[in-house]
C-alpha positions as CSV (number, residue, x, y, z in Angstrom):
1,X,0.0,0.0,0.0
2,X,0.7,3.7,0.2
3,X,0.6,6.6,2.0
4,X,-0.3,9.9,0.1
5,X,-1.8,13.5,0.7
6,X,-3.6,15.5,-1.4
7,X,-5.9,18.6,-1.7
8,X,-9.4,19.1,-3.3
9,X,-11.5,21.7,-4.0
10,X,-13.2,24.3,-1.3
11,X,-16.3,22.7,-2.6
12,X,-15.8,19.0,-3.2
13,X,-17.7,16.7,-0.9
14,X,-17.1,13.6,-2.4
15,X,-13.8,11.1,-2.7
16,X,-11.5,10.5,-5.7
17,X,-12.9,7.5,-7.4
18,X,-10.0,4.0,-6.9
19,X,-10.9,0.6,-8.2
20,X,-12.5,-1.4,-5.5
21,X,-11.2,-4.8,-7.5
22,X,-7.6,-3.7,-6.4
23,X,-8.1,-1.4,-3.0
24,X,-8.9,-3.7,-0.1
25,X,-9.0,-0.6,2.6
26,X,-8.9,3.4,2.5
27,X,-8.2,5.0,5.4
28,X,-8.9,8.8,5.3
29,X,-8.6,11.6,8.0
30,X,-8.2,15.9,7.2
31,X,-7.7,18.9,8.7
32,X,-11.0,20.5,9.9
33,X,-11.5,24.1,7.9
34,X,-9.6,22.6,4.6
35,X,-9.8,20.3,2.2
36,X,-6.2,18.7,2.6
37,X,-6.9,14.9,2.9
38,X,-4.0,12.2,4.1
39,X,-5.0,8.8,2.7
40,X,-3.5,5.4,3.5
41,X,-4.4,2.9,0.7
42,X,-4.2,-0.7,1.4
43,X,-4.7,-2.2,-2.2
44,X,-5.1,-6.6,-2.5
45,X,-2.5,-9.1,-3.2
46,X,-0.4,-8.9,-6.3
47,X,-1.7,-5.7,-7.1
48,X,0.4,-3.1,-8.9
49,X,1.1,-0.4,-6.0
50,X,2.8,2.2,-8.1
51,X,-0.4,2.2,-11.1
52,X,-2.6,2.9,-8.2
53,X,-1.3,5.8,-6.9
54,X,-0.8,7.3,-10.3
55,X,-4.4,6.1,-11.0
56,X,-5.4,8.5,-7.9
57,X,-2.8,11.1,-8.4
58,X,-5.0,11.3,-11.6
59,X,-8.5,10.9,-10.3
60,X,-7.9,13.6,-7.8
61,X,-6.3,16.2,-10.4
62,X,-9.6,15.6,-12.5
63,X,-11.6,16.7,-10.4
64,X,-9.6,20.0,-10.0
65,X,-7.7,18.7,-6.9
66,X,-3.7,18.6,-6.4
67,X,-1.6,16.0,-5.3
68,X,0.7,16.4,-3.4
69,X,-1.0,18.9,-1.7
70,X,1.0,19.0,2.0
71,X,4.1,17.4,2.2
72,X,5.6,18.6,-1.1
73,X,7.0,17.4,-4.1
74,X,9.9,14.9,-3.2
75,X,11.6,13.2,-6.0
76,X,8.0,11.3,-6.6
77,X,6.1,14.0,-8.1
78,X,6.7,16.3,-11.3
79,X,6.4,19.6,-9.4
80,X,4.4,22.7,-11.8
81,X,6.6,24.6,-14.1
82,X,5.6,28.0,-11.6
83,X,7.1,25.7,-8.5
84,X,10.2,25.1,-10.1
85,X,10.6,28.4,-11.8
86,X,10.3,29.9,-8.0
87,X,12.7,27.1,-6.4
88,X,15.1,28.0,-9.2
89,X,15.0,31.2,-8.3
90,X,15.3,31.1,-4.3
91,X,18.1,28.4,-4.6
92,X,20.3,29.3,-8.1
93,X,22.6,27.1,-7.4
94,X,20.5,24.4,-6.6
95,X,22.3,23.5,-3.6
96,X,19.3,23.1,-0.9
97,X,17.1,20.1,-2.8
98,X,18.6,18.7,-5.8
99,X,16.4,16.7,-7.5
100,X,13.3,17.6,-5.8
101,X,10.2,18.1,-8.8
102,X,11.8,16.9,-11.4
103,X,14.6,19.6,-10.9
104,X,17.7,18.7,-12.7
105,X,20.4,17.1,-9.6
106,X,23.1,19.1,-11.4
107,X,25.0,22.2,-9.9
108,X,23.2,25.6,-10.8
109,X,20.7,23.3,-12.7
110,X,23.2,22.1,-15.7
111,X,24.0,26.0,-16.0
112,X,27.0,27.6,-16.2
């Protein structure tokens, strides 16, 4: 299983849609005043892990929502161009989180 977090519309009541042939428990809790949800995914034997969370990484976006939403970007997720364009410019020498986004792990970002 997995462990994500991800954020949905002021508006949205519902839950992203998973596959209930290959999910065997979701375990959901939030932040009361915002939409940020923290979901543990236990998914059934011999199940492909990884094409479920990119299955809900997309279910979530389509309904407007963002994932990850709290605890950043890590080296999982392709971070927006805007995000990197603003970590680029805080850190030009892309000393403090190589890597992180999709960034490039090179010094000054392959730049000279």
């Amino acid at each position: 299983g997995f462990s994500t977090d991800y954020a949905l519309p002021k508006n949205e009541t519902g839950i992203p849609d998973m596959d209930v042939d290959k999910v065997a428990l979701r375990m959901r809790y939030s932040h009361f005043g915002c939409n940020v949800v923290h979901e543990d995914v236990c998914v059934k034997p011999g199940v492909d892990v990884d094409q479920i969370h990119h299955d809900l990484k997309h279910a979530v976006e389509a309904i407007s929502g963002r994932l990850p939403a709290e605890h950043g970007h890590g080296v999982e997720y392709e971070a927006p161009a805007d995000t990197k364009a603003r970590w680029q410019a805080m850190d030009p020498l892309n000393i403090f989180n190589p890597g992180i986004g999709g960034t490039s792990m090179a010094k000054r970002y392959g730049g000279k």
